[in-house]
C-alpha positions as CSV (number, residue, x, y, z in Angstrom):
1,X,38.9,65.4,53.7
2,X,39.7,68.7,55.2
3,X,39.5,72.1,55.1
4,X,40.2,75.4,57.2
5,X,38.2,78.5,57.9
6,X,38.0,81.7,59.6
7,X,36.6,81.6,63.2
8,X,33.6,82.9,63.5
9,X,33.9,83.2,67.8
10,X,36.1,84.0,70.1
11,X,37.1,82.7,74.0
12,X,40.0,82.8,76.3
13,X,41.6,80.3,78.6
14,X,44.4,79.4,80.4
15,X,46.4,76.8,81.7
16,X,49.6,75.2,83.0
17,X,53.3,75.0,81.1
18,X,55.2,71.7,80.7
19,X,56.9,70.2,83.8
20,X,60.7,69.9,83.7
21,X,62.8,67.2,85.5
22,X,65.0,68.4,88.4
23,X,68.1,66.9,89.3
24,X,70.3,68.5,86.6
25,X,73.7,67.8,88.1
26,X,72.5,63.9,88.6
27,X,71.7,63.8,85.4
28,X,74.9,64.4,83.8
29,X,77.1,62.2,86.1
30,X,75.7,59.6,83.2
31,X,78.3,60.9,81.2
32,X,82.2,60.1,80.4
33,X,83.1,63.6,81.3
34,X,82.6,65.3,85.1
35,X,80.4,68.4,84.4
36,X,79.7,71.3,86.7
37,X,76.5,73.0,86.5
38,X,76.9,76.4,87.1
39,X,74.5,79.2,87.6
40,X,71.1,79.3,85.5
41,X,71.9,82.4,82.7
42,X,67.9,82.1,81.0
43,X,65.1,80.7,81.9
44,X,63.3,82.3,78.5
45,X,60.4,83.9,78.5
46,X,59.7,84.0,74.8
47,X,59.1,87.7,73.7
48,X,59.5,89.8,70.6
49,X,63.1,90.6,69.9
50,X,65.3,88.6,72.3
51,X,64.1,85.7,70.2
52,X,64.5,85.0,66.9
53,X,61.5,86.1,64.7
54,X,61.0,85.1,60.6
55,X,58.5,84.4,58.6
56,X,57.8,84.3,54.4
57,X,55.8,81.7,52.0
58,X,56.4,78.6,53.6
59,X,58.5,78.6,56.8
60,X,57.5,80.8,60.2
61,X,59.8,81.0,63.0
62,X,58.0,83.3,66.3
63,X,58.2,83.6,70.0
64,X,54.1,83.0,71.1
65,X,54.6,85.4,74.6
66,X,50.9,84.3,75.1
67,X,51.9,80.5,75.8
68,X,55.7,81.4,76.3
69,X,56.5,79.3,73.8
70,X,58.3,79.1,70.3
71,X,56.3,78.0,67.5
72,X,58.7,77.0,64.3
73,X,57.1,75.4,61.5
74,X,57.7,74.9,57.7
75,X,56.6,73.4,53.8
76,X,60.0,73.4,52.8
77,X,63.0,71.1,52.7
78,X,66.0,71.8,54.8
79,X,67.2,72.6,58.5
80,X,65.9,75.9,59.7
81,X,66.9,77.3,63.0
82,X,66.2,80.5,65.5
83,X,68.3,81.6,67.8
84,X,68.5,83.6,71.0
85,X,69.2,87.1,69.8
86,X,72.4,88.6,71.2
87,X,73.7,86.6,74.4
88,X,76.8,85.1,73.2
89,X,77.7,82.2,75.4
90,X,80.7,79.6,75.5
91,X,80.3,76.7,78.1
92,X,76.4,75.9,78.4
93,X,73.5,73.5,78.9
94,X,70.3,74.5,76.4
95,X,67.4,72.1,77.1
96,X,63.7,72.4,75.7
97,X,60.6,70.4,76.0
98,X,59.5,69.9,72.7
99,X,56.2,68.7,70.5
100,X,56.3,68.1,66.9
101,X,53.8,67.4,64.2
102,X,54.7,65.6,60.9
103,X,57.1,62.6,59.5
104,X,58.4,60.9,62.2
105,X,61.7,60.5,60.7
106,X,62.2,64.7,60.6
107,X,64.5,66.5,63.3
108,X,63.9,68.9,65.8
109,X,66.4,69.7,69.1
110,X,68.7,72.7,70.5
111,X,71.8,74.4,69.4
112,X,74.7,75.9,71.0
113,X,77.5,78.4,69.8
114,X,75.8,79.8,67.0
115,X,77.4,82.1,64.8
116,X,76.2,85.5,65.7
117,X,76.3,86.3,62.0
118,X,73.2,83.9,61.9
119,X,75.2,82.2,58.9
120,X,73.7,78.4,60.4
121,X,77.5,77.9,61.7
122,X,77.6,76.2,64.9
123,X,76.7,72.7,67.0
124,X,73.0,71.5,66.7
125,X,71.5,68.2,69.4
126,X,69.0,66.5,66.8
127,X,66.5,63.7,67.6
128,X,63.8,62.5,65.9
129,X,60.8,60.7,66.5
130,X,62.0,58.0,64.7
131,X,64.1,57.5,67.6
132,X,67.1,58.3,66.0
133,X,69.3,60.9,66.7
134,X,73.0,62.8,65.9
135,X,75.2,65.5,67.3
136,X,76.1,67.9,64.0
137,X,78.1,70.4,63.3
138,X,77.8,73.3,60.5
139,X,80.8,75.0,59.5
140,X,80.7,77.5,56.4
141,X,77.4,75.5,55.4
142,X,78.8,72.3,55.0
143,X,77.4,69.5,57.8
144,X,79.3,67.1,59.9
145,X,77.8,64.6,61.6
146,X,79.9,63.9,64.8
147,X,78.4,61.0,66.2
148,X,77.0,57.8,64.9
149,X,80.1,57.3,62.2
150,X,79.0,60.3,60.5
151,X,75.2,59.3,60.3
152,X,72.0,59.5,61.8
153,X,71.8,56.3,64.8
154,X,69.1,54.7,66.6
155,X,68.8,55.9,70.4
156,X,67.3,53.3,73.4
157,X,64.7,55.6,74.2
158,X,61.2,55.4,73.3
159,X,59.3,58.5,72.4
160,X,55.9,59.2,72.4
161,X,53.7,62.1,70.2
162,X,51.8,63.7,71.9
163,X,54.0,63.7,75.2
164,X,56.7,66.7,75.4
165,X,60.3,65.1,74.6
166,X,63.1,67.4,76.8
167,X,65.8,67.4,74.4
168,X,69.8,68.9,76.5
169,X,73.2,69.9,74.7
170,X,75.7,70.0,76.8
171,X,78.7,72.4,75.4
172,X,81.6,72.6,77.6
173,X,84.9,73.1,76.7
174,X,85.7,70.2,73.7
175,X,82.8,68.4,75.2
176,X,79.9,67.5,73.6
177,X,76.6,65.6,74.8
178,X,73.2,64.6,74.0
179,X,70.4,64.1,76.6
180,X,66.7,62.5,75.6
181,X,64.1,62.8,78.3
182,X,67.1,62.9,80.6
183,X,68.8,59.8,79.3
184,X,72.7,60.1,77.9
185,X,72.4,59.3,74.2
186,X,76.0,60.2,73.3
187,X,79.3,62.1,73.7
188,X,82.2,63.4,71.8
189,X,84.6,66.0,71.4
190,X,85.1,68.8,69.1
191,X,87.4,72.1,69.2
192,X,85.7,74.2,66.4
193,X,83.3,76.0,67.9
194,X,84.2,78.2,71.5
195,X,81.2,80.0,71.6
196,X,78.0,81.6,69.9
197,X,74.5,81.9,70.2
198,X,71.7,79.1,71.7
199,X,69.2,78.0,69.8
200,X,65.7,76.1,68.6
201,X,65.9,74.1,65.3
202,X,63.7,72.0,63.3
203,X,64.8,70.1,60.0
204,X,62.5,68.6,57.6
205,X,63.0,65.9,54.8
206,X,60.0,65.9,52.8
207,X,59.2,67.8,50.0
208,X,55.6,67.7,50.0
209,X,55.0,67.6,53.7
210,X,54.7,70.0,56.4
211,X,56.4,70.3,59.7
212,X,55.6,72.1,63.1
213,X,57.3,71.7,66.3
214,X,56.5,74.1,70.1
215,X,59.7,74.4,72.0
216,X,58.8,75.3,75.8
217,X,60.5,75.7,79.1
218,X,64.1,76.8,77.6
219,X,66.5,76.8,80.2
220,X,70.6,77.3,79.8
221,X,73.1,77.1,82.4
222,X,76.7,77.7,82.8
223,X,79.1,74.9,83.2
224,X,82.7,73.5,83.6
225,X,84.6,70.7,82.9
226,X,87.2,68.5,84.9
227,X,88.0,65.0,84.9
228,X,86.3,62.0,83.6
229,X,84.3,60.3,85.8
230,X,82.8,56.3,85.7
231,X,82.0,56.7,82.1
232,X,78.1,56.1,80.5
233,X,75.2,54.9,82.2
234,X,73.7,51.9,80.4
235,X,70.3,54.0,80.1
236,X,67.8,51.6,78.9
237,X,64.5,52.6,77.5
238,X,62.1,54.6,79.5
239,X,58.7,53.7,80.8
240,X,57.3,57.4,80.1
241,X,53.7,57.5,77.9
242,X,50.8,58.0,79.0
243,X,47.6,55.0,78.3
244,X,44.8,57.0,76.2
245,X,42.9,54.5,74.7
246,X,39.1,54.0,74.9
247,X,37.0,54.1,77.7
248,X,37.1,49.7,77.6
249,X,39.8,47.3,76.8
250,X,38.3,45.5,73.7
251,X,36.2,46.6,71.0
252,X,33.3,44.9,72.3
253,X,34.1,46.5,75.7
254,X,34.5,50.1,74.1
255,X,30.4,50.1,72.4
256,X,28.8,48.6,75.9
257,X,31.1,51.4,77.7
258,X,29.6,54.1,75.3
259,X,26.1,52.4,75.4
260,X,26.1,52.5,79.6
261,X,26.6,56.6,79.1
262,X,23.6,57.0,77.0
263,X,21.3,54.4,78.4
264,X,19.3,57.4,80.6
265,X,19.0,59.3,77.3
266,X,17.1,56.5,75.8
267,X,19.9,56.4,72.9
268,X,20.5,52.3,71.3
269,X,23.9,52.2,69.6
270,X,23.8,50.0,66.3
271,X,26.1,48.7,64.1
272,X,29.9,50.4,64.0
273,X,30.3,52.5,61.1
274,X,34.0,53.8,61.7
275,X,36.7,52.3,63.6
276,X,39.8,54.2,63.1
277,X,42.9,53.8,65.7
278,X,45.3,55.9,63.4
279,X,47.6,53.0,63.4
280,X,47.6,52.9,59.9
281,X,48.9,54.9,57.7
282,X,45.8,55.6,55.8
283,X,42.2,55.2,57.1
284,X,38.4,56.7,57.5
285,X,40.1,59.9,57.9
286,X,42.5,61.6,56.0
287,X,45.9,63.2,56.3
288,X,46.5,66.5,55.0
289,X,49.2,69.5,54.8
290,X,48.3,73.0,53.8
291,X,49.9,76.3,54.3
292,X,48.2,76.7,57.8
293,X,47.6,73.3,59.0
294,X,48.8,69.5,59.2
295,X,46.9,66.4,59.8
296,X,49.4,63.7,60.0
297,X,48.8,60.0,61.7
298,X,51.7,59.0,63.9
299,X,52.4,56.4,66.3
300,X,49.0,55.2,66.6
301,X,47.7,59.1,66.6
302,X,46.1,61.7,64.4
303,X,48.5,64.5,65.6
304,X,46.8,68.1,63.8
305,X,48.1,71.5,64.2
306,X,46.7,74.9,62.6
307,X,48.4,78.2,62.6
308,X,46.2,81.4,62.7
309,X,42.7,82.5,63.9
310,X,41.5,79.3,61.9
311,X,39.9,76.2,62.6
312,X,41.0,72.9,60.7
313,X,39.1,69.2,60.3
314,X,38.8,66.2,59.0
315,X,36.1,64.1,58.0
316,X,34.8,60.9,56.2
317,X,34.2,60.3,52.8
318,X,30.8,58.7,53.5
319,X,27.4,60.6,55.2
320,X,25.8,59.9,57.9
321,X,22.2,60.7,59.4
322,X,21.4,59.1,63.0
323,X,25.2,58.7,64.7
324,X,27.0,58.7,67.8
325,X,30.6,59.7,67.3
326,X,33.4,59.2,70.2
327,X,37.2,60.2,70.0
328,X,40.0,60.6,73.0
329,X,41.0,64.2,72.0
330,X,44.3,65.6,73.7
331,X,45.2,69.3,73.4
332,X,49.3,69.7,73.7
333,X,49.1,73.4,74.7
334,X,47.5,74.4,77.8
335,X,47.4,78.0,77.4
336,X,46.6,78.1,74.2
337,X,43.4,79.5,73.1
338,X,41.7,76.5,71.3
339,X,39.4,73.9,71.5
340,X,39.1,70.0,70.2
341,X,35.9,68.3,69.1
342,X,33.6,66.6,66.5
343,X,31.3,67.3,64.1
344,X,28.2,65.6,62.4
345,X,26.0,66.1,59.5
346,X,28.5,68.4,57.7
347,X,28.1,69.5,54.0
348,X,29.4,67.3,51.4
349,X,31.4,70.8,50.1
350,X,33.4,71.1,53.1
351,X,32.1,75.2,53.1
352,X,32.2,74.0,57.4
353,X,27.7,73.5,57.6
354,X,26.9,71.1,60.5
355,X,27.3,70.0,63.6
356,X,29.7,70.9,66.7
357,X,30.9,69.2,69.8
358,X,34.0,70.8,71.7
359,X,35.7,71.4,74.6
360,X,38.3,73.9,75.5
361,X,41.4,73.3,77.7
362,X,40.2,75.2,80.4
363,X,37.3,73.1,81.1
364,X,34.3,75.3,78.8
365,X,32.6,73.3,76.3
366,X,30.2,74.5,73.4
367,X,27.5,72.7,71.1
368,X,26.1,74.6,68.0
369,X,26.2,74.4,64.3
370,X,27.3,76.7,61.5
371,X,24.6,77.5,59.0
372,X,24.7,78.0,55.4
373,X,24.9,81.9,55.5
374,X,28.0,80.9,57.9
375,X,26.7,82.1,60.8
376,X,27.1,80.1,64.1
377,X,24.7,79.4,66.7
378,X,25.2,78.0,70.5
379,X,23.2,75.0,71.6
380,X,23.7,75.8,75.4
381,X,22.7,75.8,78.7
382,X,23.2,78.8,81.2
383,X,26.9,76.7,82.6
384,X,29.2,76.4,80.1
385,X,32.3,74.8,82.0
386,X,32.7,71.3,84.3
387,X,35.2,70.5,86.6
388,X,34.5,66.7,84.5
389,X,36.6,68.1,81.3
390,X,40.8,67.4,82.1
391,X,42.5,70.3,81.8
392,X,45.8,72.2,80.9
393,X,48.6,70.7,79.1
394,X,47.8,67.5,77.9
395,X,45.3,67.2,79.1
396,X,42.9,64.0,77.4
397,X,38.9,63.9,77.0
398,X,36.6,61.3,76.0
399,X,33.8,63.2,73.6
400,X,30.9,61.5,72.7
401,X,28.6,63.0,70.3
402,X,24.9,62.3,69.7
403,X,23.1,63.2,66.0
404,X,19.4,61.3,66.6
405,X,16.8,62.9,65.1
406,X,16.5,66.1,66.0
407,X,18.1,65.3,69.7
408,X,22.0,66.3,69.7
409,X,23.8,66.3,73.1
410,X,27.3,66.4,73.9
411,X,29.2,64.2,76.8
412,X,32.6,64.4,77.9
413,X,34.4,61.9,80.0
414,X,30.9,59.8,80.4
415,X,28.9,63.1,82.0
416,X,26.4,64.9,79.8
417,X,27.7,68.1,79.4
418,X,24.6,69.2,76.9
419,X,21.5,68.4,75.0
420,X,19.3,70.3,72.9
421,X,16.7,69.4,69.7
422,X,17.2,71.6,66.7
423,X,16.4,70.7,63.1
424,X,18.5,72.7,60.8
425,X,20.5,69.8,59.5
426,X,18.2,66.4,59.4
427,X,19.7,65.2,56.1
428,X,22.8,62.9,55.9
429,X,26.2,64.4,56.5
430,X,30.2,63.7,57.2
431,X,31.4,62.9,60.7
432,X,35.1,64.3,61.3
433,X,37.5,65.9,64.2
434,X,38.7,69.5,64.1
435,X,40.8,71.8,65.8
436,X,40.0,75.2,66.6
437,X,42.8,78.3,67.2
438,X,41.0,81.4,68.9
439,X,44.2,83.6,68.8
440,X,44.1,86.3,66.1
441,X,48.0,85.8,65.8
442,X,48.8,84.4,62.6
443,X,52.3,83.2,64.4
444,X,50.1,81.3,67.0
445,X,49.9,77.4,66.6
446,X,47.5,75.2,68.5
447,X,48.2,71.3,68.5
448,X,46.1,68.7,69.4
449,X,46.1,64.8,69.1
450,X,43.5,62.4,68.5
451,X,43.1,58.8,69.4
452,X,39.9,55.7,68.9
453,X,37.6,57.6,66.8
454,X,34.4,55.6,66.2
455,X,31.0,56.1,64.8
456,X,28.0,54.0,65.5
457,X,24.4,54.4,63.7
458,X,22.2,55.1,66.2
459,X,18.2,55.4,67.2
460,X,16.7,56.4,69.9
461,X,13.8,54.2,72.2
């Protein structure tokens, strides 16, 4: 189950932007067609006005200057675009490190020649992470797909959730290209489109579901065309991801691991209560779309994003008393103001009583509880930050939460960060994961990802 709420604190962080692979020129001597890369005409810094900015009911498109980043995300059907507000270009690369939440089989990627008019004319690169991909063209509203024999087709490249995907149109001349992760997916040439706009784009295909993607590091750079040249590289699928799981290789291996943190703490781990991977599609905790927030399970991850100065969970059906609760929680925005955690012993009417256990991408962490006037209180000691919680972009902590008695503490990445007795809530509750946005921007997204949540009962010697 899951609900959303008004913050009740606020912090500030900072951190690092996505890294973006070099060798441009290199990179497109994979293709059929000999491509110069000329000078770099934007390297965007997202801000009110040069970007597109729209928002109604369902669907919010919005430069985030704070994270230098555009959000796009939508609970309607269709393709929805934004576009780079008055710098008409012809020949150009547009690339963009991208993260999505939702159906895998949606589309996301970059556009080129855009009608200025803004009338959705023009040539859009669109992948999915489905692995499947097409090179489109709109032309008075009506689409054609240029590649794949007019239909979406599978790519040899393997993409992963919660790692940025770099998605590259090349337009040059008649030539058209796709790039994934710096990988030729395909070519082909069309003559109906000279120049236009560039452009971020999302499309999605499910009624009833939402749909978020973060587009960051934007670059476009002139180019021009001669002969051809060797023709494709063979590509092949990358070896890119990143290994989150659990802090041991088997389930057996993952309690003693946990048990050997809390061994000084005089903490005995009992029988497993929740084992959820999120490589299924439904399990101990639930999906969910609203009009602020998505929980969505993908790829063997709970990916979760919430728009606004909320904070969003979800949590088990059953209650709890004595537990210890572990997740691998990744935040996918650096900069952004927000924090990942758990929570414990939280009221059966989801009104956000209980427990919680967090840490922030800048390496501060918290421990409190919300109580039922709504209030929240800190559980702390005079440092609130270690140099033991990952940070920036990406970045992936082990949390480990303990609800024994009265004793809760907090550890992150096998260090006790705090611990603290309090009694407010002694009575059985739900255990859950939540995301927390501290920016009072109601265009602001924060996205997070989580991986091996587990609950144990629990005494203590």
């Amino acid at each position: 189950m899951k609900r959303y709420f008004v913050l009740l604190l606020l912090f500030v962080l900072a951190g690092g932007v996505f890294a973006q692979d070099a060798g441009l020129q290199e990179t497109l001597s994979q293709g059929s067609q000999a491509i110069t890369v000329g000078e770099q005409l934007l390297a965007v810094q997202f801000a009110e006005g040069e970007w597109e900015t729209y928002r109604d009911d369902l669907t919010s498109l919005a430069p985030d200057a704070a994270i230098n980043a555009y959000i796009a995300t939508t609970n309607n059907t269709g393709l929805i675009w934004g576009v780079r507000e008055n710098d008409i270009f012809d020949d150009v690369i547009i690339m963009a490190d991208v993260v999505v939440t939702g159906p895998e089989d949606n589309g996301f990627g970059v556009s080129c020649r855009s009608n200025p008019a803004n009338n959705g004319d023009g040539y859009y690169f669109e992948i999915g992470m489905d692995n499947t991909y097409r090179i489109l063209a709109i032309e008075n509203g009506e689409f054609f797909t240029l590649t794949g024999e007019g239909n979406w087709a599978d790519m040899d490249v393997e993409l992963t959730p919660i790692i940025p995907t770099t998605v590259m149109g090349v337009c040059s001349g008649d030539y058209l290209a796709l790039y994934v992760n710096g990988q030729l997916i395909d070519e082909v040439k069309d003559d109906r489109f000279t120049e236009g706009l560039v452009g971020l784009m999302i499309q999605n295909f499910h009624e009833d579901t939402g749909y978020s993607a973060m587009f960051t590091n934007v670059e476009v750079w002139s180019t021009s065309t001669s002969g051809a040249t060797g023709g494709k590289g063979d590509g092949g699928k990358g070896d890119g991801g990143i290994n989150i799981g659990g802090l041991g290789g088997s389930k057996d291996d993952y309690t003693q691991a946990v048990q050997a943190i809390l061994d000084d703490a005089g903490i005995e781990l009992g029988n497993v209560l929740v084992d959820d991977d999120f490589s299924e599609e439904e399990g101990a905790l639930e999906n969910f779309t609203g009009e602020n927030s998505h929980i969505t399970r993908s790829d063997g991850l709970l990916l979760v994003d919430v728009r606004g100065y909320l904070f969003t969970f979800t949590q088990t059906e059953e209650a709890f008393a004595d537990v210890v609760v572990a997740v691998d929680a990744t935040t996918l925005a650096g900069e952004q103001a927000q924090s990942v955690g758990v929570t414990c012993r939280a009221d059966s009417e989801f009104n956000g009583y209980g427990y919680y256990f967090e840490v922030e991408p800048n390496g501060n962490f918290w421990m409190g509880y919300v109580n039922e006037e709504g209030a929240f209180n800190l559980l702390l000691p005079d440092q609130t930050s270690s140099a033991t919680i990952n940070q920036g972009a990406n970045a992936t902590n082990q949390i480990v939460a303990v609800c024994v008695g009265d004793y809760l503490a907090l550890y992150v990445n096998g260090e006790l960060m705090v611990e603290a007795n309090d009694t407010t809530f002694t009575e059985p509750g739900h255990v859950g994961v939540l995301v927390r946005n501290f920016n009072q921007e109601t265009a602001t997204t924060a996205f997070a990802s989580f991986d091996n949540f587990r609950v144990w009962s629990a005494t203590r010697r």
